[in-house]
C-alpha positions, 0 to 999 in steps of 0.5 A: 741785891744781885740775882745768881745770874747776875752775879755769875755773870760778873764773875764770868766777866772779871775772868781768871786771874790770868785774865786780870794781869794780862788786861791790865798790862795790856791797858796799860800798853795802850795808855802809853802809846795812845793807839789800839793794841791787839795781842796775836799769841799762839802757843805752839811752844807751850803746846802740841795742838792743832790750829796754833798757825795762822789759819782761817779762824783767826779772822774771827778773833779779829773781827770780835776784837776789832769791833768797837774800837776807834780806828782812827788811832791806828793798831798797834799788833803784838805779834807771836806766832810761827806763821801759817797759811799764805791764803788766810796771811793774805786775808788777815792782812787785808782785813787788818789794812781795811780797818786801820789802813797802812797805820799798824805797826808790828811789835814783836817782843820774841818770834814772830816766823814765816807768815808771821814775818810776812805780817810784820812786813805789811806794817809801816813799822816794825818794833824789837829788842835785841832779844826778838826774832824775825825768820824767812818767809819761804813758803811751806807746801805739804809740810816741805819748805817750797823753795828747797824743792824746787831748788833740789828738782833744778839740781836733779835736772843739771846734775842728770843733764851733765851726766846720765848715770846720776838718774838712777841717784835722782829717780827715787827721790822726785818719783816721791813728788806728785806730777803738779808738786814742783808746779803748785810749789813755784806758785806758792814762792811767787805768790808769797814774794809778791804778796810781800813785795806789794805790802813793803811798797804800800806800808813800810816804803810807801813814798820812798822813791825806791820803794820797789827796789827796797822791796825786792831786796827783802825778799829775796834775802827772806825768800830765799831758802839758799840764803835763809839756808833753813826755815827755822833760821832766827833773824835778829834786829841788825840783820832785819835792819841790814835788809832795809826794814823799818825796825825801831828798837823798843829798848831806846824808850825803858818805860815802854819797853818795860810795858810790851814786856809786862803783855808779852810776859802775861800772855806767855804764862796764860798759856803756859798755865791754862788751857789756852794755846792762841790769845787775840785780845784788845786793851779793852778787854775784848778778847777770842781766846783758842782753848786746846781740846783734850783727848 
């Protein structure tokens, strides 16, 4: 007979039933492909808590999700976030590339924004359906899309350069600016252009002779706020096809369309009726779930 603890600790172990059916969808994804899959899911539409973007923390997840699995098989990233900090993109990405190489493909069954965007870029392959979403990857700084304010500083310059009076229009809107703002927002565009840029070369175009100028194309057509014209714009798959990604249609194979929607359909009601609000978790069970905290 099973002592107390014991038995609390199978029950522990079985989880919630919004554990049950998510894991299972999951295994059964991973049935299908053959590759590891890991779920990267935050809440950020079901709730209004902090540490629903890509953030430092998010590294443990991986790390205790990754543990144990066979690399050789490749991953397989379910992806659904509204992106987050350039500094822990870079380093989740390297992460992820020192574990399974260049062999992830990004899988994104709804949204996967900014940063997010930028993740999916540093797979080989990107996967959708024509209800899925990709969006620009201009940066955010201090909670201002960095792009626009350098874009509107340069407007102030011409526009005050061509005509002095227009300084009495312009100087109460860049006095708001600290004296680095405009500097520490030109770094943060280049840095995520490049970043991004070296990702496509070494995964997505790797070998194509125009690996570099494909590259380019990306991101300036996601990079670029005058393009994008907003950071929230939703990029569907033509158009994500139309700037040179690699993106295969999840629709063209029923059976696994059918697979990532049951895992994407599982993983949104666990947040939505629990108090879950960011889901990292393998086809094997390991799983580092974010619980919101109460006030």
């Amino acid at each position: 007979m099973p002592s107390w603890q014991e038995i609390g600790n199978e029950i522990r172990a079985v989880g919630s039933p919004y554990d049950i059916v998510r894991r299972k969808y999951l295994a059964e994804l991973h049935q299908k492909t053959g590759r590891n899959v890991i779920v990267y899911y935050s809440g950020w539409l079901q709730k209004n808590v902090r540490g629903l973007e890509v953030n430092d923390d998010d590294k443990n997840g991986f790390m205790a999700v990754v543990h144990g699995l066979d690399r050789t098989r490749g991953l397989d990233l379910v992806l659904h976030t509204p992106g987050g900090g350039i500094a822990a993109t870079e380093s989740l990405v390297e992460y992820l590339r020192s574990m399974f190489g260049t062999n992830i493909r990004a899988i994104v069954p709804q949204l996967a924004m900014s940063a997010g965007t930028m993740i999916a870029c540093s797979c080989r392959e990107i996967l959708m359906g024509k209800h899925s979403r990709l969006g620009p990857i201009d940066p955010q700084y201090k909670g201002l899309p960095a792009h626009g304010v350098i874009e509107e500083f340069r407007r102030a310059f011409h526009e005050i350069k061509s005509d002095a009076d227009k300084r009495a229009i312009w100087q109460p809107i860049i006095a708001r600016y600290d004296p680095t703002f405009i500097g520490e927002c030109e770094k943060s565009v280049d840095w995520s252009n490049k970043m991004t840029a070296e990702w496509l070369k070494t995964a997505m175009f790797a070998g194509d002779a125009d690996a570099e100028g494909k590259a380019r194309k990306v991101v300036e057509e996601l990079g670029d706020h005058a393009v994008t014209l907003s950071h929230d714009r939703h990029i569907p798959m033509d158009k994500c096809r139309a700037l040179g990604l690699k993106i295969s249609a999840i629709e063209d194979d029923q059976e696994f369309q059918d697979k990532i929607l049951s895992v994407h359909h599982a993983c949104i009601h666990t947040l939505s009726g629990t108090d879950a609000c960011k889901i990292i978790e393998n086809h094997a069970s390991g799983a580092y779930l974010k619980i919101a905290q109460r006030t």
